[in-house]
C-alpha positions in Angstrom: 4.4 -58.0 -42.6 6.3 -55.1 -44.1 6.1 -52.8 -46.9 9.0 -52.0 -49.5 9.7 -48.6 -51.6 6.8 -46.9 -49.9 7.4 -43.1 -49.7 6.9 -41.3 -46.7 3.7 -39.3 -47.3 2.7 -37.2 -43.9 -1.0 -36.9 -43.8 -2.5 -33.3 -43.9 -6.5 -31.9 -42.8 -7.6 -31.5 -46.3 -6.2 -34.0 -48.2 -8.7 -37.0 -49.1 -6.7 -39.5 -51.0 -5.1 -42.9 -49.4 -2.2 -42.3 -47.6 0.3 -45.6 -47.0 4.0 -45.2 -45.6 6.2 -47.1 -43.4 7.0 -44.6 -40.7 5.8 -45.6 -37.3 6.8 -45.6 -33.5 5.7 -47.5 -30.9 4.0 -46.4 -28.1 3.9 -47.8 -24.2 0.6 -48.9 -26.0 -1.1 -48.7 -23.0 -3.0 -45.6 -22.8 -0.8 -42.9 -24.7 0.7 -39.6 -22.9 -3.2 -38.1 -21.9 -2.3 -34.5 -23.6 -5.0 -32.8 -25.4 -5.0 -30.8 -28.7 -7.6 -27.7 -30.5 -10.5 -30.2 -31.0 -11.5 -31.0 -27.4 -10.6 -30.9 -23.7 -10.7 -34.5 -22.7 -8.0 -36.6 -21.6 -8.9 -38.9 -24.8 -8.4 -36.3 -27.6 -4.8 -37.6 -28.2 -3.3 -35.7 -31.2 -2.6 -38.2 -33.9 1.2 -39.5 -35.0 -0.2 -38.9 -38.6 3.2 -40.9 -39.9 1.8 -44.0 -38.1 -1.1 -43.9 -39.9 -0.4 -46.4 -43.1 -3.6 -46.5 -45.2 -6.6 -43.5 -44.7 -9.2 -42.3 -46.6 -10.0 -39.1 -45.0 -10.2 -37.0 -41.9 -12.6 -35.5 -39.0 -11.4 -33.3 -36.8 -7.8 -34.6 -36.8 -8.7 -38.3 -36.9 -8.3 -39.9 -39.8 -10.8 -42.8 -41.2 -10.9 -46.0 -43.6 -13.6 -46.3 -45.7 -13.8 -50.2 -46.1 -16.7 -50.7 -48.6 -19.1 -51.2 -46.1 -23.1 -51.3 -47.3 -23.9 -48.6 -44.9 -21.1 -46.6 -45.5 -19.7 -46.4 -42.0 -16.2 -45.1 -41.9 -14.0 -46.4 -39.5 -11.0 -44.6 -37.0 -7.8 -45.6 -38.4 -7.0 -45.5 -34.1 -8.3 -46.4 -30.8 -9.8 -43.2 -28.9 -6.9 -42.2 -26.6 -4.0 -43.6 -28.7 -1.6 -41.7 -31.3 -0.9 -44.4 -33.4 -3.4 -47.9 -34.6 -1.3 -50.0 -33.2 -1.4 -48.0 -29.2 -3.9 -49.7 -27.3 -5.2 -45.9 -26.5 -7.6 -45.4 -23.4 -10.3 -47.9 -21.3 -13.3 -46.9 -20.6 -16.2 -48.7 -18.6 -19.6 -48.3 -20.9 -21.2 -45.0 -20.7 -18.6 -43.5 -18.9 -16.3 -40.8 -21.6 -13.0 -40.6 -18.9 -10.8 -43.3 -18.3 -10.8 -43.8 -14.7 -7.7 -42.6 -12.8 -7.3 -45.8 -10.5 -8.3 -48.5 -13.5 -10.6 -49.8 -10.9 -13.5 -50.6 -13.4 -15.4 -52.4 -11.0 -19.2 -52.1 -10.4 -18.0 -49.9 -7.1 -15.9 -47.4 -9.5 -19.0 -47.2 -12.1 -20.9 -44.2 -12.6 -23.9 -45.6 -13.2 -24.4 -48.1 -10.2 -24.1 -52.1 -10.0 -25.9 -54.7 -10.9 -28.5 -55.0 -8.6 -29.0 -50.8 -8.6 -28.6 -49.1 -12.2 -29.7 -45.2 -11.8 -29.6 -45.1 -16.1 -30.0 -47.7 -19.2 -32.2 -49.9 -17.6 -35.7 -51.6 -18.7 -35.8 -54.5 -15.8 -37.0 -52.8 -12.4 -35.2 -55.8 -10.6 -32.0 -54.5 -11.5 -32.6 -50.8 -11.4 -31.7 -48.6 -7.9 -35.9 -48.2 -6.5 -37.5 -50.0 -9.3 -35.8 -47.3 -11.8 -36.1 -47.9 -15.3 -35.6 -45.4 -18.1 -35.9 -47.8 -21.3 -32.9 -46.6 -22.8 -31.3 -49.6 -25.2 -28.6 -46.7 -26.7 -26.0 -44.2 -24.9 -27.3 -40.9 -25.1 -24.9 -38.3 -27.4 -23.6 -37.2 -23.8 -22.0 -40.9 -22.6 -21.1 -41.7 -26.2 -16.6 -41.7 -25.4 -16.0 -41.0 -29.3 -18.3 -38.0 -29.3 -17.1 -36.4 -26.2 -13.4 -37.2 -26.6 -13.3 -36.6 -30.5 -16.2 -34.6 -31.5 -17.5 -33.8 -35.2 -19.5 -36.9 -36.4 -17.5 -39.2 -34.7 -19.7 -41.8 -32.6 -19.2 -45.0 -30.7 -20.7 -48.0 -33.2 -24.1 -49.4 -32.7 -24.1 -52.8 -32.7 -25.4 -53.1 -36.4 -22.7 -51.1 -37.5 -20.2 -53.8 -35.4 -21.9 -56.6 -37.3 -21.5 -55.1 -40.7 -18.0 -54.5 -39.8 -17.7 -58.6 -38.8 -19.7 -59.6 -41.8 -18.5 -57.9 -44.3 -14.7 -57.6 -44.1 -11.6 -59.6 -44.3 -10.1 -60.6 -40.6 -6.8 -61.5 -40.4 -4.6 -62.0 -37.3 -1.0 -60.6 -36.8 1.6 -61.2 -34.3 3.5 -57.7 -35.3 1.5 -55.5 -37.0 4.4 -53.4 -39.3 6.9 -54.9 -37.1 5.8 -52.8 -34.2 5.7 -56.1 -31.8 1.8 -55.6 -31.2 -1.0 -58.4 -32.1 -4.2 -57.9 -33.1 -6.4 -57.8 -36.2 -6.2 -56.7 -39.6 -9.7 -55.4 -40.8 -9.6 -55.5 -44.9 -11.6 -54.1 -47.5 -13.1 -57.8 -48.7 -11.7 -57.8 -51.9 -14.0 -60.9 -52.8 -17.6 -62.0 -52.0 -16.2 -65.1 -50.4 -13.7 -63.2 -48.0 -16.7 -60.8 -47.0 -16.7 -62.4 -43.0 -13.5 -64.5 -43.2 -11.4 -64.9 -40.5 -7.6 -66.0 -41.1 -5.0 -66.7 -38.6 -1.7 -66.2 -41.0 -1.1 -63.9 -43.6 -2.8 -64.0 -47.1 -0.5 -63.4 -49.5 -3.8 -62.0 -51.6 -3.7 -58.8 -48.5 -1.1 -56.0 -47.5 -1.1 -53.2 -45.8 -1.0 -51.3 -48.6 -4.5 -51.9 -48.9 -7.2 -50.8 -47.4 -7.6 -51.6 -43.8 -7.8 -51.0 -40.0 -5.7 -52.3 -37.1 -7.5 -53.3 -33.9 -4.7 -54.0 -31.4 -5.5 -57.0 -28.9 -5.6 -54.6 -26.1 -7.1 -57.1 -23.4 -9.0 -54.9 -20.7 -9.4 -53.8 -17.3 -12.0 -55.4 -14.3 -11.5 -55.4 -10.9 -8.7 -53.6 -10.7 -7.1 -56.0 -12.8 -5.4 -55.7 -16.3 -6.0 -59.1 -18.3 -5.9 -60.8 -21.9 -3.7 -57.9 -23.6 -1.9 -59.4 -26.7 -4.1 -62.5 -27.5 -8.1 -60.9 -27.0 -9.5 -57.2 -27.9 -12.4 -56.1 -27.0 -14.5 -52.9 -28.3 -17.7 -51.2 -26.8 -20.8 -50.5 -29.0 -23.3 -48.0 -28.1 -25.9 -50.1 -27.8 -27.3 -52.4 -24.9 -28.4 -56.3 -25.5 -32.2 -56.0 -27.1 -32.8 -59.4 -27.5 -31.8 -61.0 -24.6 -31.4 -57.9 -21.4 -28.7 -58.9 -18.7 -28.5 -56.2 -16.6 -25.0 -55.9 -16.3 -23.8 -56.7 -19.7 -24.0 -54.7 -23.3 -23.1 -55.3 -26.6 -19.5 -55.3 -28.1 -17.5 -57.6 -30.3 -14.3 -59.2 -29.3 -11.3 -61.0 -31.4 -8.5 -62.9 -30.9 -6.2 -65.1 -33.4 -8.8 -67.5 -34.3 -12.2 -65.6 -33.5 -14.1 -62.4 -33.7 -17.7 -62.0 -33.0 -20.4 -60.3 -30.5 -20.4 -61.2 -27.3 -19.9 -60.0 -23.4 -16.7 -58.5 -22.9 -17.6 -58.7 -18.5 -20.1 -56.1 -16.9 -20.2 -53.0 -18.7 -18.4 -51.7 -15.9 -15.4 -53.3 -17.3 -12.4 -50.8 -18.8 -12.5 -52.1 -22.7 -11.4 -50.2 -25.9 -13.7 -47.5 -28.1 -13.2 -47.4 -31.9 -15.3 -44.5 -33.2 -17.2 -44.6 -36.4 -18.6 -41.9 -38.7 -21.9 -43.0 -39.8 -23.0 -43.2 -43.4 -24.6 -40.0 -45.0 
């Protein structure tokens, strides 16, 4: 879907209004150029192409944010943490861990935090926990949060409430080319209506552009086992938070998508390599 007579419109720091313009690139969409800019030292603080960015609402600490009319208030990254434009697939990162890793392993001998059978943190099941450990802990600490440490400010990884709010209250709809840059994924809406609020729509609504309101999430697959799988038909995005109603060690909570779904579910071990989309939480 494309956009006609829109005028280029650079974003700035300060400036709070809606931007939407039709200048983009397209990146190798598979991790970005790992530079760094003023607002951090990790390899995920990847400066933003701010003319790729074609609807915002704001900006924290260089990122810029949608506000999509949530309940809470949540605002969501216009981009993926490691990519310079929403439709880059940006950076993997196994859960709890804020580096990619070097090798794209992602496999329970790469993880920081132990296997299955011998977790050293964010564990409540002795059986799985290295000695009998357990620590309780259902929620990343501020410290193993990948949008905090990458990005900084207020920026967070979602809980998993804030995930659901995002699936239940917006409009979902799929694109093969999202602004003609050749990448699929989904097209997170403002709902405009009560009965698009958790709608989920293969094809283009001619009721939807990108003129309004919205996010991209890229179908960005992911990495386990050394392998790289499912890019351009599944996405997948870590939450903060582990599974509190039914505990599997080795899994946590994220949502995935493709063209005819998106919902919670396992995305693989959390030492799988998935995507991060930072929030700001409502204030």
């Amino acid at each position: 879907m494309s956009l006609s007579f829109v005028a280029f419109v650079a974003c700035s720091e300060d400036k709070d209004n809606p931007v939407n313009n039709e200048n983009t690139r397209t990146e190798s969409s598979n991790g970005g150029n790992g530079s760094s800019n003023d607002n951090g030292s990790q390899s995920g603080n990847i400066p933003e192409n701010n003319s790729s960015v074609l609807y915002y609402s704001g900006k924290e600490r260089g990122h810029s944010y949608v506000d999509l009319g949530l309940p809470s208030g949540t605002l969501w990254a216009t981009c993926n943490v490691g990519a310079a434009a929403p439709q880059d697939y940006g950076y993997y990162y196994a859960w709890g861990e804020v580096e990619p890793q070097a090798n794209k392993e992602y496999s329970w001998v790469s993880y920081k935090y132990g296997n299955s059978s011998s977790l050293i943190k964010y564990n409540s099941d002795a059986r799985y926990g290295k000695d009998g450990f357990v620590d309780n802990k259902a929620t990343l600490d501020i410290e193993d949060d990948a949008a905090n440490v990458n990005w900084g400010g207020k920026w967070r990884m979602p809980t998993r409430i804030q995930q659901d709010e995002l699936l239940g209250q917006c409009y979902w709809e799929w694109t093969d080319s999202y602004n003609n840059t050749n990448v699929a994924g989904k097209i997170v809406y403002k709902a405009k209506t009560g009965a698009d609020k958790g709608k989920h729509s293969g094809t283009p609504s001619s009721s939807y552009s990108l003129s309004d309101a919205h996010v991209f999430l890229p179908a960005a697959g992911r990495y386990y086992k050394g392998v790289f799988e499912k890019a351009g038909y599944m996405g997948f995005c870590w939450s903060s938070s582990s599974y509190d109603d039914v505990y599997i060690a080795e899994r946590v909570r994220n949502f995935n998508y493709s063209s005819d779904y998106a919902g919670d579910g396992f995305s693989g071990p959390r030492c799988a390599g998935i995507s991060v989309r930072a929030v700001i939480s409502g204030e």
